[in-house]
C-alpha positions as CSV (number, residue, x, y, z in Angstrom):
1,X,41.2,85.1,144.4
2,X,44.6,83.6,144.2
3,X,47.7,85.5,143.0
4,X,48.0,83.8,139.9
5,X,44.4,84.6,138.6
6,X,44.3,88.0,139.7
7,X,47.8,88.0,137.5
8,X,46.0,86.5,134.7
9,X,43.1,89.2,135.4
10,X,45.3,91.5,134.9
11,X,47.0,90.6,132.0
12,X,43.8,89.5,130.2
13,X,42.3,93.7,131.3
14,X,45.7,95.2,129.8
15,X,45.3,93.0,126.6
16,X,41.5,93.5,126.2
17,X,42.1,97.2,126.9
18,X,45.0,97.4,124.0
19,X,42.8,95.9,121.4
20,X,39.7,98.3,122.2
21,X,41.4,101.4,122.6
22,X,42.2,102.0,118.7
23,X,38.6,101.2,118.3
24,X,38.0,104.1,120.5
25,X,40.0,106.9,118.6
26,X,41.5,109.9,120.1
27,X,39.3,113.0,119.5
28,X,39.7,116.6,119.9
29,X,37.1,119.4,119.9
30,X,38.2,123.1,119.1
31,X,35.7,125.1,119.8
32,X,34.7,128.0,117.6
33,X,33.9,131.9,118.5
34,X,31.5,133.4,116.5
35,X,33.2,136.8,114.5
36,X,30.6,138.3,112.4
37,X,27.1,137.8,114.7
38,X,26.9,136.4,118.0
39,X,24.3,133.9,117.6
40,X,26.8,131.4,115.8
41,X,27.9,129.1,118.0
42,X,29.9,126.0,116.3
43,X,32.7,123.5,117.0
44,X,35.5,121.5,115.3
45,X,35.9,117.9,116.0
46,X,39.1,116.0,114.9
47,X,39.2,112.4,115.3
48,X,41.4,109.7,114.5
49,X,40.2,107.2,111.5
50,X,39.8,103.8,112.1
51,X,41.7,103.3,108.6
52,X,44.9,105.1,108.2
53,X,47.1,105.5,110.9
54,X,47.7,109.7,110.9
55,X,44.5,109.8,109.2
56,X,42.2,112.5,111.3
57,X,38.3,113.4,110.3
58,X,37.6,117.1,110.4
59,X,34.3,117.9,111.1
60,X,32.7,121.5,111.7
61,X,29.1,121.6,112.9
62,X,27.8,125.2,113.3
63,X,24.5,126.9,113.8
64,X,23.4,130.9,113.5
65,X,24.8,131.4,110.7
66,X,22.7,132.9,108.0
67,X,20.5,130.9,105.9
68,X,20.9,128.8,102.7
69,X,24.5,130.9,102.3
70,X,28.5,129.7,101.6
71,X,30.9,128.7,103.8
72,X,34.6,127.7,103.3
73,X,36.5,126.1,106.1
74,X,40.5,127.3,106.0
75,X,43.7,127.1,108.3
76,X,45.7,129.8,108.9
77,X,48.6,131.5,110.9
78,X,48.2,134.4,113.5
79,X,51.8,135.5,112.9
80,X,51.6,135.1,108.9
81,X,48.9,137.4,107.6
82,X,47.6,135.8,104.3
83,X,49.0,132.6,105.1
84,X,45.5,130.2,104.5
85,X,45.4,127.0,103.3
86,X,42.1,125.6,102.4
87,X,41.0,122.2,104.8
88,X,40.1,119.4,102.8
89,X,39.2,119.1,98.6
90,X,39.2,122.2,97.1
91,X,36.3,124.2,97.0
92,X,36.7,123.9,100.8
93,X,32.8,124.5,100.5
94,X,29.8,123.8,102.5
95,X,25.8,125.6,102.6
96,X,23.6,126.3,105.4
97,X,20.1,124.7,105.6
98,X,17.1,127.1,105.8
99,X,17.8,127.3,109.4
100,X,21.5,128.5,109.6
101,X,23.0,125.2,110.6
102,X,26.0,123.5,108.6
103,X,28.3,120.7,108.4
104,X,31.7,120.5,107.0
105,X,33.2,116.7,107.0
106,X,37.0,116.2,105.1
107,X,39.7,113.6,105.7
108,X,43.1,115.0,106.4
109,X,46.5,113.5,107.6
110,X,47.5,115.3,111.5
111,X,50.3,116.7,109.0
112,X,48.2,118.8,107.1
113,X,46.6,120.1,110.3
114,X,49.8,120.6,112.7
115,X,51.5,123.4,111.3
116,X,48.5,126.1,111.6
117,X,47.2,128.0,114.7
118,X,43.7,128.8,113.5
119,X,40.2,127.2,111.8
120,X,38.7,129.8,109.9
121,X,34.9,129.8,108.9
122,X,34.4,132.1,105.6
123,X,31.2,133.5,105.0
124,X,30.6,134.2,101.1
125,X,28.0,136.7,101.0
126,X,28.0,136.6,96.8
127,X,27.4,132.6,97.0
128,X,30.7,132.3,95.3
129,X,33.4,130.0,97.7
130,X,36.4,131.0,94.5
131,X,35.9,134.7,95.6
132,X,37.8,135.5,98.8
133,X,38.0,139.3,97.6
134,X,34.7,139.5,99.4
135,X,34.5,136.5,102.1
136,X,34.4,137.8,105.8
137,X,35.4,135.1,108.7
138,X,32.3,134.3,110.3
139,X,33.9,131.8,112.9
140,X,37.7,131.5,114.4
141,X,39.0,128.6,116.8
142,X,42.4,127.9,118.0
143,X,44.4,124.6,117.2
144,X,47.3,125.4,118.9
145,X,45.4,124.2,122.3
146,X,45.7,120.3,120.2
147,X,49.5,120.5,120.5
């Protein structure tokens, strides 16, 4: 091939290349540890949206946790005690299937996610996400691997 096609080759790749990749978003997966019983396994996965530059989907898929029960998804701080901030529209909520496995999906902006260390799954043994007097975290992961 002459110089001046594999130029053009090369030019055409780079452009190709810059108008797939935002097509391809940038995803991160954080996994999360199990703190209550050690059959839950789950993970959080945090993707660009195609729509809204900054936009990120948060999505938590777990399994083992127990069955047909409440879950809130939070952020928090290790060095803030109490500091928690609920992900997504309030009630932050989401119920197991008969099996133990659930989903949490929200839209946030990477601003809303960059200033916490820590994904926190609450467990709501009453059924009742508004009561965090007696919610216990069932899962933890660690976002300050993302920055």
């Amino acid at each position: 091939m002459s110089n001046h096609k594999s130029a053009f080759a090369a030019v055409l790749l780079f452009a190709l290349a810059a108008f797939i990749a935002p097509v391809y978003a940038a995803e991160e997966r954080v996994p999360l540890r199990g703190m209550l019983w050690e059959r839950v396994k789950g993970e959080a996965i945090i993707k660009d949206t195609a729509d809204v530059e900054g936009q990120k989907q948060f999505n938590i898929q777990a399994s083992g946790l127990e069955p047909n029960s409440v879950y809130t998804v939070w952020f928090a701080n290790r060095e803030r005690a109490g500091d928690i901030k609920g992900a997504g529209v309030e009630d932050y909520s989401f119920k197991t299937d008969g099996s133990g496995n659930g989903a949490y999906v929200t839209t946030l902006t990477e601003y809303q996610i960059r200033d916490w260390d820590l994904i926190q799954v609450a467990f709501h043994p009453d059924g009742n996400p508004r009561n965090l007097d007696s919610a216990q975290i069932a899962l933890t992961g660690d976002l300050r691997r993302l920055r």
